[in-house]
C-alpha positions as a printed NumPy array, in Angstrom:
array([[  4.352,  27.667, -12.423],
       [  8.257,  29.293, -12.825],
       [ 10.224,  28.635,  -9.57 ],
       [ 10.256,  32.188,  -8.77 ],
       [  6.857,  32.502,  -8.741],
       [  6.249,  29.67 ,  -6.12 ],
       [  8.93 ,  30.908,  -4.466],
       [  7.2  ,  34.434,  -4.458],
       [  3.965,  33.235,  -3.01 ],
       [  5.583,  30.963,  -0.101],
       [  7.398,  34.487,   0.89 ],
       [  3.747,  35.885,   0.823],
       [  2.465,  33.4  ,   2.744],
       [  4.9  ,  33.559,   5.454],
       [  4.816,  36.812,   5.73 ],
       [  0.935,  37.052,   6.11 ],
       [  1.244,  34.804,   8.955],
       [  2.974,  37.609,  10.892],
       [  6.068,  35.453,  11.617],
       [  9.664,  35.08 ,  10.65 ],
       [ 10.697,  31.704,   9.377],
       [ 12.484,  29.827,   6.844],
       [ 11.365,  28.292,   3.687],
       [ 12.582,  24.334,   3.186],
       [ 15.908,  24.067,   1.43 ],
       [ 15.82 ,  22.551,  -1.453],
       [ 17.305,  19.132,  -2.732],
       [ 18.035,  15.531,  -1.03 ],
       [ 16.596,  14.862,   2.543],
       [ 16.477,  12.005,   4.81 ],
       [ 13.704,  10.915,   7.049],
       [ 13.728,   8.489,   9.805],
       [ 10.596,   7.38 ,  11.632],
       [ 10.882,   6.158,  15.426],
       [  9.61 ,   2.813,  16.083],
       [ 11.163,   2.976,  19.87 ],
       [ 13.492,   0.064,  20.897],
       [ 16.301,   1.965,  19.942],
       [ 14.987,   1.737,  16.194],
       [ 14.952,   3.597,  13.333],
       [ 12.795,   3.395,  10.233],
       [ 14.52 ,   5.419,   7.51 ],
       [ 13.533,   6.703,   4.086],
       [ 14.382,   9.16 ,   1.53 ],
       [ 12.96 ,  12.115,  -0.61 ],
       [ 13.501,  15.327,  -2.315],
       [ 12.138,  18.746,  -1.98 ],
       [ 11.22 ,  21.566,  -4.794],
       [  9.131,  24.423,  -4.004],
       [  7.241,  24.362,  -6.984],
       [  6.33 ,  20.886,  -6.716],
       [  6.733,  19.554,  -2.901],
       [  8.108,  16.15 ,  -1.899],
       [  9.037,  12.895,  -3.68 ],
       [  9.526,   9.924,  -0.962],
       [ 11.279,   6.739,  -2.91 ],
       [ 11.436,   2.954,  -2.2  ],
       [ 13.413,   1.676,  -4.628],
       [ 11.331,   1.977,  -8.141],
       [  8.61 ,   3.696,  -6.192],
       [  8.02 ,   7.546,  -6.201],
       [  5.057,   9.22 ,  -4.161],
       [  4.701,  12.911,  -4.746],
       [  3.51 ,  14.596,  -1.934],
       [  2.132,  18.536,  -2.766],
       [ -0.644,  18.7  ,   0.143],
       [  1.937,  20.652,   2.428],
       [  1.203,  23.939,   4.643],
       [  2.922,  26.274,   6.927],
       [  1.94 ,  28.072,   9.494],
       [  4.934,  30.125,  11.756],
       [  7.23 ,  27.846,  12.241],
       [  4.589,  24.664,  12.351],
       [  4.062,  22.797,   9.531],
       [  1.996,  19.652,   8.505],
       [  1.947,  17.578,   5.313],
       [ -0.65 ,  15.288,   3.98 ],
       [  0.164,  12.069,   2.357],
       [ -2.017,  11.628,  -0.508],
       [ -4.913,   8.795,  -0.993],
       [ -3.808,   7.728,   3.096],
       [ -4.885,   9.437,   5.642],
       [ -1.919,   9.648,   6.831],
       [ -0.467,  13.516,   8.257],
       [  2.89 ,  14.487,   9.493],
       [  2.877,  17.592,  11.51 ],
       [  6.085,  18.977,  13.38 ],
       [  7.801,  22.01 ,  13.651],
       [ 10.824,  23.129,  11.085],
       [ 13.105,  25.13 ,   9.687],
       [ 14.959,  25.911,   6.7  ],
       [ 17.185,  22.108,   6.91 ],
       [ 15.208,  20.06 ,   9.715],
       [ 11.564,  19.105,  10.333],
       [ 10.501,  17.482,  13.819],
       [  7.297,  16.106,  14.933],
       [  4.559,  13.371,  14.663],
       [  3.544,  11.382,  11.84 ],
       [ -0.331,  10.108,  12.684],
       [ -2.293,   7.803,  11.668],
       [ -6.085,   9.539,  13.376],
       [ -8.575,   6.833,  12.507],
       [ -6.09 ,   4.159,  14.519],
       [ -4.994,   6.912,  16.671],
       [ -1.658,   5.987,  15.977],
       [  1.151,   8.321,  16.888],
       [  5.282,   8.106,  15.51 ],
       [  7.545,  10.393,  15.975],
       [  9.573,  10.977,  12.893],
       [ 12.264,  13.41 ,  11.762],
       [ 13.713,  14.856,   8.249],
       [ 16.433,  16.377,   7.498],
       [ 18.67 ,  18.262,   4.965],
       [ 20.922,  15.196,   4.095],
       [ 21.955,  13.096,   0.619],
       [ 23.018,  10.244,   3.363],
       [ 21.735,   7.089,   1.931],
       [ 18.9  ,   5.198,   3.073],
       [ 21.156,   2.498,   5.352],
       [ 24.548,   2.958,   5.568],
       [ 27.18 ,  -0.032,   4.887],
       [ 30.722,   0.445,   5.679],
       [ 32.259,  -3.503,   5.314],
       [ 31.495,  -5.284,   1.995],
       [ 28.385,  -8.532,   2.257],
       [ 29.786, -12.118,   2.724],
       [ 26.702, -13.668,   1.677],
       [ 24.509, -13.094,  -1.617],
       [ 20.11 , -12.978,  -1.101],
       [ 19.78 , -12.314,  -4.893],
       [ 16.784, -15.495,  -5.316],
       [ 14.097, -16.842,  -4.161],
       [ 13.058, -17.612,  -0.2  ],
       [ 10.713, -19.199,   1.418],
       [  9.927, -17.329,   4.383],
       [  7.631, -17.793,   7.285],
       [  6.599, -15.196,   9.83 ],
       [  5.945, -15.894,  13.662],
       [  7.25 , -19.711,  12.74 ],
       [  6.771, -20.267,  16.477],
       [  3.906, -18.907,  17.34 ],
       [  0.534, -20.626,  15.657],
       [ -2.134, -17.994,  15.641],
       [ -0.076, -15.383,  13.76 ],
       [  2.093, -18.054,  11.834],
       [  2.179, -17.57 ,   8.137],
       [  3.992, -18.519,   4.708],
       [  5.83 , -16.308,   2.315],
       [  8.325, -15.765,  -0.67 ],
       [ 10.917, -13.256,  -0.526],
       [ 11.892, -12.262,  -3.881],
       [ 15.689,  -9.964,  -3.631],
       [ 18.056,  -8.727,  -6.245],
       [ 21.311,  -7.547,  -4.99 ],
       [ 24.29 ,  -5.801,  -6.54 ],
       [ 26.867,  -5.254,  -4.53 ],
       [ 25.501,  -3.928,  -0.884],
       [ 22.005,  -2.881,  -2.388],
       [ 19.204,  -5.068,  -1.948],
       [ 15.624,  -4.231,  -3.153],
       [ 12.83 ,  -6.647,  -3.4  ],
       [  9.988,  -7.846,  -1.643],
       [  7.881, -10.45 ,   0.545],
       [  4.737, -11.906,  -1.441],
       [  2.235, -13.462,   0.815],
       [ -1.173, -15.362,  -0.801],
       [ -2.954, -11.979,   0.39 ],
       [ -0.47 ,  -9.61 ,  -1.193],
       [  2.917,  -8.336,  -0.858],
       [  5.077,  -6.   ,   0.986],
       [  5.628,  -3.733,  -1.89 ],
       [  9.257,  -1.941,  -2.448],
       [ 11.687,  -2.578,   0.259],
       [ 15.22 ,  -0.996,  -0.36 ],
       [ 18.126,  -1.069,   1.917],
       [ 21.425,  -3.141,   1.894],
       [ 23.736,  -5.824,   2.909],
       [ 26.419,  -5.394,   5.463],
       [ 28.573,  -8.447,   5.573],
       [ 26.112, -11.285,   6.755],
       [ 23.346,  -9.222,   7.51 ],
       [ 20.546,  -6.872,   5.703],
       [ 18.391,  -4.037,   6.587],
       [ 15.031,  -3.254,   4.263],
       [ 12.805,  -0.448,   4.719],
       [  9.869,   0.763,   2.753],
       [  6.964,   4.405,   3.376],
       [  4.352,   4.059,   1.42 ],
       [  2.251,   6.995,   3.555],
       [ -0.015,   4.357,   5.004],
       [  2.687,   1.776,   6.026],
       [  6.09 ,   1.996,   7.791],
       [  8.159,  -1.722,   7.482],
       [ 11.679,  -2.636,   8.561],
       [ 12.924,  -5.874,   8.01 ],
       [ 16.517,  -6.571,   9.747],
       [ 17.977, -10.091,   9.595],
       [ 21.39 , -12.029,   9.482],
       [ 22.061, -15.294,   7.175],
       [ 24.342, -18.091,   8.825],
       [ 25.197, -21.371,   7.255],
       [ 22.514, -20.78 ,   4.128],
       [ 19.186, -19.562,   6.661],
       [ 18.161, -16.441,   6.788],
       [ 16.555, -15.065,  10.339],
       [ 14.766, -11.317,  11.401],
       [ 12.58 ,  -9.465,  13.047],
       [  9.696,  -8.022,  10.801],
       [  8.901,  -3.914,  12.189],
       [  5.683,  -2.328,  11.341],
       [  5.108,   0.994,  12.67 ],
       [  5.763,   1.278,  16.372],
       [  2.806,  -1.18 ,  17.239],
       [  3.923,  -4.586,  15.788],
       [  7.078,  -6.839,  15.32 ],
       [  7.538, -10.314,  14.288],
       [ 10.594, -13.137,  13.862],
       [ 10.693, -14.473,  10.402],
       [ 12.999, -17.656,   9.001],
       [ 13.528, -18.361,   5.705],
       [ 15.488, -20.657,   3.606],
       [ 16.463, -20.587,  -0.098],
       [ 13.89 , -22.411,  -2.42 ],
       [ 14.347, -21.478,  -6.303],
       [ 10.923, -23.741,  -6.251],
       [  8.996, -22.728,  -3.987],
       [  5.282, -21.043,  -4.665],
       [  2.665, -19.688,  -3.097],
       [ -0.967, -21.016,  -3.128],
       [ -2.717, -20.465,  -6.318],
       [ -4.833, -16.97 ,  -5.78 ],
       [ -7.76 , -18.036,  -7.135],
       [ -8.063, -21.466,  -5.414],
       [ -8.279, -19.72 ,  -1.535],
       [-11.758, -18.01 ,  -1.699],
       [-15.308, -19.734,  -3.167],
       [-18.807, -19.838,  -2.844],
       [-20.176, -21.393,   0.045],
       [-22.615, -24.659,  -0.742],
       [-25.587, -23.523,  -0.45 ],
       [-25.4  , -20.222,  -1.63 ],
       [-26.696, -19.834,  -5.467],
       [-23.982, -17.038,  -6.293],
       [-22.822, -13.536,  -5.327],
       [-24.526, -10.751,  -4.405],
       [-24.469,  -7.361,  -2.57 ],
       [-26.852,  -4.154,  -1.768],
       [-25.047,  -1.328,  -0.012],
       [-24.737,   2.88 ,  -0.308],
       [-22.45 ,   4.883,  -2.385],
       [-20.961,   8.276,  -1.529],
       [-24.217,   9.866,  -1.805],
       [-26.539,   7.317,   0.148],
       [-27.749,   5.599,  -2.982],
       [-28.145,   1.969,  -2.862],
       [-26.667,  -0.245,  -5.162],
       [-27.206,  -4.072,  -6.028],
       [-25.561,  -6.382,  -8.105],
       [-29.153,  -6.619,  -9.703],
       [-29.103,  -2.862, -10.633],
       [-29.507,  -2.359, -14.811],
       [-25.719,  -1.326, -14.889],
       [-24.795,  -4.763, -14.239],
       [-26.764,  -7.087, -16.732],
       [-25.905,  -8.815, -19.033],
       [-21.992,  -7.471, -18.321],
       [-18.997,  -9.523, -16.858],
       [-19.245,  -7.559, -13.725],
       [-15.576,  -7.503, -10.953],
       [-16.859,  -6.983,  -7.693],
       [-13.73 ,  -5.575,  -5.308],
       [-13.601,  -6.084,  -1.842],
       [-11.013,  -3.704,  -0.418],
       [-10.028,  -1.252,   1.565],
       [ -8.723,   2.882,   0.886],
       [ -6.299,   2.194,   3.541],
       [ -4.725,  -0.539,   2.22 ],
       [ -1.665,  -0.247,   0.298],
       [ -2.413,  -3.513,  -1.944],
       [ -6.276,  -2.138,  -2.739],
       [ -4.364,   0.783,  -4.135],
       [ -2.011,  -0.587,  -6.203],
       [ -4.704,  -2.741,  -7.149],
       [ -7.226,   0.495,  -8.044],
       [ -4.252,   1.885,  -9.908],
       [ -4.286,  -1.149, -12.044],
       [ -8.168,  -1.253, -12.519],
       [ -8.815,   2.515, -13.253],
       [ -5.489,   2.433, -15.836],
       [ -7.762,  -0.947, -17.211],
       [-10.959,   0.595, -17.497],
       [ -9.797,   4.231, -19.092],
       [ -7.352,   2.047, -21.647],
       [-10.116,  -0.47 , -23.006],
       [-13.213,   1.336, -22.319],
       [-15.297,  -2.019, -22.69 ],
       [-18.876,  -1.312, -22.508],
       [-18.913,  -5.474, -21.533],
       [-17.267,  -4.993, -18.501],
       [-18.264,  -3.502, -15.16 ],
       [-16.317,  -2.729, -12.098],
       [-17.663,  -1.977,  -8.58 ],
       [-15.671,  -1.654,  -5.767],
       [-17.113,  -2.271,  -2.118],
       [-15.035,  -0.151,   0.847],
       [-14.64 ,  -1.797,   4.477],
       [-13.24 ,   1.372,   6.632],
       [-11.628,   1.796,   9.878],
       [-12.664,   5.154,   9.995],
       [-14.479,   5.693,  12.673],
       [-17.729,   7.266,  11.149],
       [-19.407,   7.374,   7.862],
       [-18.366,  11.23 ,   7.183],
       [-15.035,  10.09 ,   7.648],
       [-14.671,   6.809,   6.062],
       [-16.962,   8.432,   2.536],
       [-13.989,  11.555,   2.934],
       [-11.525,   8.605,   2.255],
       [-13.296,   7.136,  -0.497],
       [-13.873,  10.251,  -2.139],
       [-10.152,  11.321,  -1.672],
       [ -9.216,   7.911,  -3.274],
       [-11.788,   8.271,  -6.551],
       [ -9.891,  11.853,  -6.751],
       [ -6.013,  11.047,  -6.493],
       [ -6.389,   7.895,  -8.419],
       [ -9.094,   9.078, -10.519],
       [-11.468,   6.105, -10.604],
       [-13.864,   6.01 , -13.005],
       [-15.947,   3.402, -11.027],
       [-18.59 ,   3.088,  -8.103],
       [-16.872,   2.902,  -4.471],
       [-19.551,   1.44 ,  -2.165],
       [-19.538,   2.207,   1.612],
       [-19.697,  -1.52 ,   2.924],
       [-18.995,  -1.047,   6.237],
       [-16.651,   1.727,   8.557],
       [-15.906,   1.85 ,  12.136],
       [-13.629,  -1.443,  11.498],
       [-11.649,  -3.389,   8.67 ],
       [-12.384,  -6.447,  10.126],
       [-12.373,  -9.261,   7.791],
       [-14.95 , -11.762,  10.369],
       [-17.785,  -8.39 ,  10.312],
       [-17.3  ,  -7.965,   6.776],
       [-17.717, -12.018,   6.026],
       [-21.061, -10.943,   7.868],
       [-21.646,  -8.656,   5.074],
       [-20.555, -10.996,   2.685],
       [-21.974, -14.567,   4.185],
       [-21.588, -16.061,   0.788],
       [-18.294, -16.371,   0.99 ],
       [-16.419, -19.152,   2.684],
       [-14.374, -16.214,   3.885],
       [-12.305, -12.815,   3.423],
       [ -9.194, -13.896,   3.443],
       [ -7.844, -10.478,   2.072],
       [ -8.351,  -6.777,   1.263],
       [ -8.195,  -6.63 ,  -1.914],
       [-10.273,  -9.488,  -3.208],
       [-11.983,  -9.629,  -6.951],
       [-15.201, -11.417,  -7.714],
       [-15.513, -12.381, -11.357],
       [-19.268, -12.7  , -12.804],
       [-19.84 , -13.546, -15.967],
       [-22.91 , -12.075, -17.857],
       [-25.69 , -15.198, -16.742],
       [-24.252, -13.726, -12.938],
       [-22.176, -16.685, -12.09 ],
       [-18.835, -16.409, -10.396],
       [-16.681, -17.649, -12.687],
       [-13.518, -16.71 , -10.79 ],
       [-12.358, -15.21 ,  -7.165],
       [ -8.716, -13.756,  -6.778],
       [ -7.501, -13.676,  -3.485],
       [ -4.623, -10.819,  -2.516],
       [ -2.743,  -8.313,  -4.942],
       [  0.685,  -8.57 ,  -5.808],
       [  1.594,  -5.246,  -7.224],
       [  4.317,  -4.376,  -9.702],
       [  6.958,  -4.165,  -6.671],
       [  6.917,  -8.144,  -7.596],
       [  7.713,  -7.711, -10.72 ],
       [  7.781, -11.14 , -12.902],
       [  4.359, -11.832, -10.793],
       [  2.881,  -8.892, -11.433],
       [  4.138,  -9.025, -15.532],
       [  2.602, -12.821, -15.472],
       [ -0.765, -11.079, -13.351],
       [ -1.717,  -8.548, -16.478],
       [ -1.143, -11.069, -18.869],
       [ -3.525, -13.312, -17.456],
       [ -6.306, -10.753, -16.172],
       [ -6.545,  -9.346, -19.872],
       [ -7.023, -12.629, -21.678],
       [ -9.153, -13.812, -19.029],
       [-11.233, -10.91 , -19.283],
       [-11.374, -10.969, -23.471],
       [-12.556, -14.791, -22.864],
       [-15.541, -13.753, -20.566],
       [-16.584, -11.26 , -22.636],
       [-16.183, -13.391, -26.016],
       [-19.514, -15.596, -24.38 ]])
């Protein structure tokens, strides 16, 4: 559509509301989100209005059109995630909320007119975090305690990378190094993480920010060496159980089983995951982009949905707003809703010694034995991993179907 169309039917638009106000300007802007404390989660984008808003993190661009006006109120809809801002603006400056509704979470947020970077970082870094880490969050505390890599380029005062845990990783963080310490922020519409930490005499120490509701310490160290547990050796079949197996409603009430005719005699992936899970989608990205490349008739995916969303309208609204923006060409099963919980949806699931992780694949061959379970996602924001990841899920794949 030319530019002076769009801009055309915004003027309309205004207008019919029977108000005065300003359109957004156009260009750079900077948004920070509040997460209280005296903390600030900040991000960047760009506005056209022809085409709406592009938020970055580093490699990352989410384009964001779902955006309406009313007077001088305005609200815009992150696409896949549920995820809404709503505030009031005007022509350089937008104010409000940004809600999550099914976890009734509420951050305040604000955007502005600005081409101010991300952080900013006025004295040069003393210390270099290009490398490998080993990291672990809550080291002091043993319920929440847990292991990860951080994986960080930096040139000059940039830094971009992320944290890879054995159920998936942080995706793009971007921020920068100010003399001994760093700042790293990522949006993703369903996720708001800051990471701020300091290095002194070779260890690196933080606090972990997600969202207003949770922080964490993390320690790490430098390891070159270091890995992660092997992804497919964290999840199995419980003795017992013969194999895998499910039976639950799609979109449209229908039940569907692992025994359905669609699955025989077809290496079948069975995905446990979740629409509001940043992972799942990256994950589903990956998938749909598999299935619409290769168009095996061997292979079958089904993907089954455990939903916070309070009630079945709502959590099959999410689903169905996930097979449109991602355009999935495969069957999204409503497992469960009202709660993500991976203990009620190992209830589901009893075969299973347990759900460690949203997203998790099940690989059946075509006799209908698992042949393989991969535990977690690490998305291209890891990028050797994820390289290493396609390489492997592709040959596997043309070796299952070879029997």
């Amino acid at each position: 559509m030319p530019k002076y169309l769009s801009f055309f039917l915004l003027s309309v638009l205004f207008i019919s509301c029977g108000k005065e106000v300003n359109s957004l300007k156009e260009g750079s802007w900077r948004a920070t989100i509040n997460l209280g404390e005296g903390k600030e989660l900040p991000f960047l984008m760009s506005y056209a209005a022809h085409s709406g808003f592009e938020m970055y993190n580093a490699e990352e661009q989410i384009v964001v059109t779902d955006i309406s006006m009313e007077g001088d109120s305005i609200t815009i809809k992150m696409p896949v995630f549920e995820g809404v801002f709503k505030g009031v603006y005007s022509e350089t400056k937008i104010n409000g909320d940004f809600i999550m509704p099914s976890l009734k979470r509420v951050v305040p947020f604000e955007m502005r007119y600005d081409d101010a970077p991300r952080f900013s970082s006025s004295e040069k870094p003393s210390v270099e975090l290009t490398g490998n880490w080993e990291v672990v969050f809550s080291p002091n505390t043993p319920d929440d305690r847990y292991e990860a890599k951080g994986v960080f380029e930096q040139e000059g005062s940039k830094l971009t990378g992320t944290f890879r845990t054995k159920t998936g990783d942080y995706r793009y963080l971007e921020g920068v190094v100010t003399k001994d310490s760093f700042q790293l922020s990522t949006f993703d519409g369903a996720h708001a993480f800051l990471f701020e930490g300091q290095v002194k005499d070779s260890v690196l120490s933080g606090t972990f920010y997600s969202g207003n509701h949770w922080k964490e310490p993390f320690t790490a160290k430098r390891n070159d060496a270091y890995e992660l547990p092997e992804a497919t050796a964290l999840t199995f079949i419980k003795e017992g159980y013969e194999g895998f197996d499910f039976s639950f409603p799609d979109t449209d009430g229908n039940l569907v089983s692992l025994k359905d005719e669609q699955f025989q005699e077809k290496v079948v992936l069975v995905q446990i995951m979740g629409t509001w899970c940043p992972n799942c989608l990256d994950e589903t990205k990956f998938y749909t982009n598999y299935v619409k490349k290769t168009k095996n008739p061997d292979v079958a995916f089904v993907a089954l949905a455990f939903e916070y969303a309070p009630t079945k309208e709502r959590a099959i609204a999410s689903i169905n707003r996930l097979v449109k923006g991602v355009g999935v060409p495969y069957p999204i099963l409503l497992a469960q809703y009202g709660s993500s919980s991976k203990a009620k949806a190992n209830e589901k699931l009893p075969m299973l010694n347990h759900v460690l992780s949203y997203p998790t694949t099940i690989f059946i061959d075509k006799k209908g034995e698992v042949r393989r379970i991969h535990t977690g996602f690490n998305g291209p924001a890891t990028g050797k991993i994820y390289e290493e990841f396609v390489v492997d899920f592709e040959s596997y794949l043309q070796e299952l179907t070879a029997e």
